[in-house]
C-alpha positions in Angstrom: -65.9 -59.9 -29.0 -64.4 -56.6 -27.6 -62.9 -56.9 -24.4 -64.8 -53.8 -22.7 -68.5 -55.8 -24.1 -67.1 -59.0 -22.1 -67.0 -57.8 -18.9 -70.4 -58.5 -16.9 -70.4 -58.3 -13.2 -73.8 -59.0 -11.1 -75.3 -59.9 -8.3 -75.1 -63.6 -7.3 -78.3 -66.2 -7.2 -77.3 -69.9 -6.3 -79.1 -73.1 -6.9 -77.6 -76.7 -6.4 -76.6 -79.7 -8.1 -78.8 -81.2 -10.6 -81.4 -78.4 -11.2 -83.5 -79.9 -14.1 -85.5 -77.8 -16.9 -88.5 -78.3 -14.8 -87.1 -76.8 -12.3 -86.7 -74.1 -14.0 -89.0 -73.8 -15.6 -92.9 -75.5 -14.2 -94.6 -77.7 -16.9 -97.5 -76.0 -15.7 -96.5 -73.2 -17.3 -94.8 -73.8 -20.2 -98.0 -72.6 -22.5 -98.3 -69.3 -20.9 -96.1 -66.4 -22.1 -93.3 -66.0 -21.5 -93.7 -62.8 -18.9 -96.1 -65.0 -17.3 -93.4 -68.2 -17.2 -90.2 -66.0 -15.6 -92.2 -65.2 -12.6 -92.4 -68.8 -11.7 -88.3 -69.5 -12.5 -86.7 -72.3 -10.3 -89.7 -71.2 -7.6 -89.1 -75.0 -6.3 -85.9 -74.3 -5.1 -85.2 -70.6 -4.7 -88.2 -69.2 -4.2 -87.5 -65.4 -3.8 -85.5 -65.3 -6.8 -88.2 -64.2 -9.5 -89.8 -62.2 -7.7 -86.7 -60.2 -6.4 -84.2 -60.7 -9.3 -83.1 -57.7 -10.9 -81.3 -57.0 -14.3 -77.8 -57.9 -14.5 -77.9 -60.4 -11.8 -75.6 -64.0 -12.3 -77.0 -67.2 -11.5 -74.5 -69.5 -10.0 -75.2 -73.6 -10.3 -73.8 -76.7 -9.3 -73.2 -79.8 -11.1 -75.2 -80.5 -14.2 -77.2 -77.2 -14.4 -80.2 -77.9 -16.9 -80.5 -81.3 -17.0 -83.6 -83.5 -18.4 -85.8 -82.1 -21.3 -85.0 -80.0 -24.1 -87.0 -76.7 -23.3 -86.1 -73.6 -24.9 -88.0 -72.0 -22.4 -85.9 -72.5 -19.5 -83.0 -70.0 -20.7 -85.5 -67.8 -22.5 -87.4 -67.6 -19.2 -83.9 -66.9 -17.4 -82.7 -64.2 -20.1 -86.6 -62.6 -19.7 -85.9 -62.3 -15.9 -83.1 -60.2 -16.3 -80.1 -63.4 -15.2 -77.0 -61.9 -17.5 -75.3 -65.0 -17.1 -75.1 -68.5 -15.6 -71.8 -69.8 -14.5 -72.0 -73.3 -12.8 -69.9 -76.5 -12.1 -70.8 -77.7 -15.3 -74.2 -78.0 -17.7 -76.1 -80.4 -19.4 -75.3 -80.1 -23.1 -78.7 -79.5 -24.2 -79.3 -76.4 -21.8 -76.0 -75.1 -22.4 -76.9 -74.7 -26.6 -80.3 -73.5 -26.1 -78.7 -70.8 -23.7 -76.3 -69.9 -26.2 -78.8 -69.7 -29.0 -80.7 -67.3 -27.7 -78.1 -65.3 -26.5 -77.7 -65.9 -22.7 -74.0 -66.4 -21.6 -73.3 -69.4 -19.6 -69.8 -70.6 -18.5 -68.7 -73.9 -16.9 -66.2 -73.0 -13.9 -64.7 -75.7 -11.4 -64.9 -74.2 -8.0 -67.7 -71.8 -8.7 -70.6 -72.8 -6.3 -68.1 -72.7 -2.6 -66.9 -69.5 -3.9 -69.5 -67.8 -3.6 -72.8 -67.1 -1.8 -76.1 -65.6 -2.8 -76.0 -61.1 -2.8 -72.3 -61.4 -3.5 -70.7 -59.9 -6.9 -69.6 -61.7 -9.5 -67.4 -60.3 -12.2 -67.0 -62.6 -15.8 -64.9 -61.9 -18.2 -66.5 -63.4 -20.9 -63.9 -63.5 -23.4 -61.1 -65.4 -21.3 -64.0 -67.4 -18.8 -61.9 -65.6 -15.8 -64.6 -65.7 -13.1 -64.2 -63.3 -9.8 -65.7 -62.8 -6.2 -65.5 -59.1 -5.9 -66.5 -59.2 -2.5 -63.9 -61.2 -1.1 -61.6 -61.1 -4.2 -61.5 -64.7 -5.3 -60.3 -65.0 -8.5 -61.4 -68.4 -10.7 -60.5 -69.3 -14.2 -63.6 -70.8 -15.9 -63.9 -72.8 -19.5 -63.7 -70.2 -22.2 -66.3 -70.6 -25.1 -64.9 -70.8 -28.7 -64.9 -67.8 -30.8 -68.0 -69.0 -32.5 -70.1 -69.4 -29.4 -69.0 -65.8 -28.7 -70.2 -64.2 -31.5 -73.9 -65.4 -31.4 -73.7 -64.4 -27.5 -72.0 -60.8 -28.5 -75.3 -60.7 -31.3 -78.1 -61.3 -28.6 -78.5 -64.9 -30.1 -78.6 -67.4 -33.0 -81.4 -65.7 -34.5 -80.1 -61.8 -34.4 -76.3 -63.3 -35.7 -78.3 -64.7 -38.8 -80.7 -61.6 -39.5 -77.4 -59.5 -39.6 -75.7 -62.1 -41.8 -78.3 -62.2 -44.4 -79.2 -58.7 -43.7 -82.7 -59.2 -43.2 -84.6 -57.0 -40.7 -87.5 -59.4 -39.5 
């Protein structure tokens, strides 16, 4: 990954500990498309936040972000929302491949939810996991991601990395 492409700074979104897939995203919805799913993201707990999230903003998590089922849809329906990242106290496994796979950054960093609070900006360097509060210059050092996990993030996802490989358009 080039180091000017690994820089992403945003506006900060926080949810707690323990925010589950459904959560995120409502069984209720999970048949509908998915423009009709992100306006109903983490509504539960943060109610404001799909209806005023813009692109580029960061979601910051607690403990355990995307915990219980396996759905796909919970960090397609983030990446469709225009969330540029997630970087939390840690993730559930599961949540933290899907996000990967299709291409939405997400980076475990100790420290991250008292650091900062929500409409603050959040700087991530991507490549080295260094996390900042640009607002009242807090400077964090996350877990970097292995060079693999970068390059389907840098490729928009498992799927794009693959088409490329095999040089396949559709």
């Amino acid at each position: 990954m080039r180091k000017e492409s690994s820089l992403i700074r945003g506006r900060v979104w926080k949810v707690g500990d323990q925010i589950n897939t459904d959560l995120i995203t409502p069984g209720q919805y999970l048949a509908a498309p998915i423009d009709e799913i992100k306006r109903h993201v983490l509504e539960a707990v943060s109610p404001r936040l799909a209806r005023e999230a813009r692109q580029g903003d960061i979601l910051v998590a607690g403990k355990n972000f995307g915990c219980g089922s396996s759905r796909e849809s919970a960090p397609r329906a983030l990446k469709a929302l225009g969330i540029s990242a997630v970087v939390a106290e840690s993730f559930a496994r599961i949540f933290f491949r899907n996000a990967v796979a299709i291409g939405l950054p997400v980076v475990p960093c100790s420290g991250v939810s008292p650091s900062f609070e929500e409409g603050e900006m959040l700087e991530l360097d991507l490549e080295t996991a260094r996390v900042k509060n640009l607002n009242r210059n807090i400077p964090l050092q996350g877990k970097p991601l292995p060079a693999e996990m970068l390059e389907v993030l840098e490729k928009g996802g498992i799927t794009p990395l693959l088409k490329e490989m095999f040089g396949r358009a559709n």
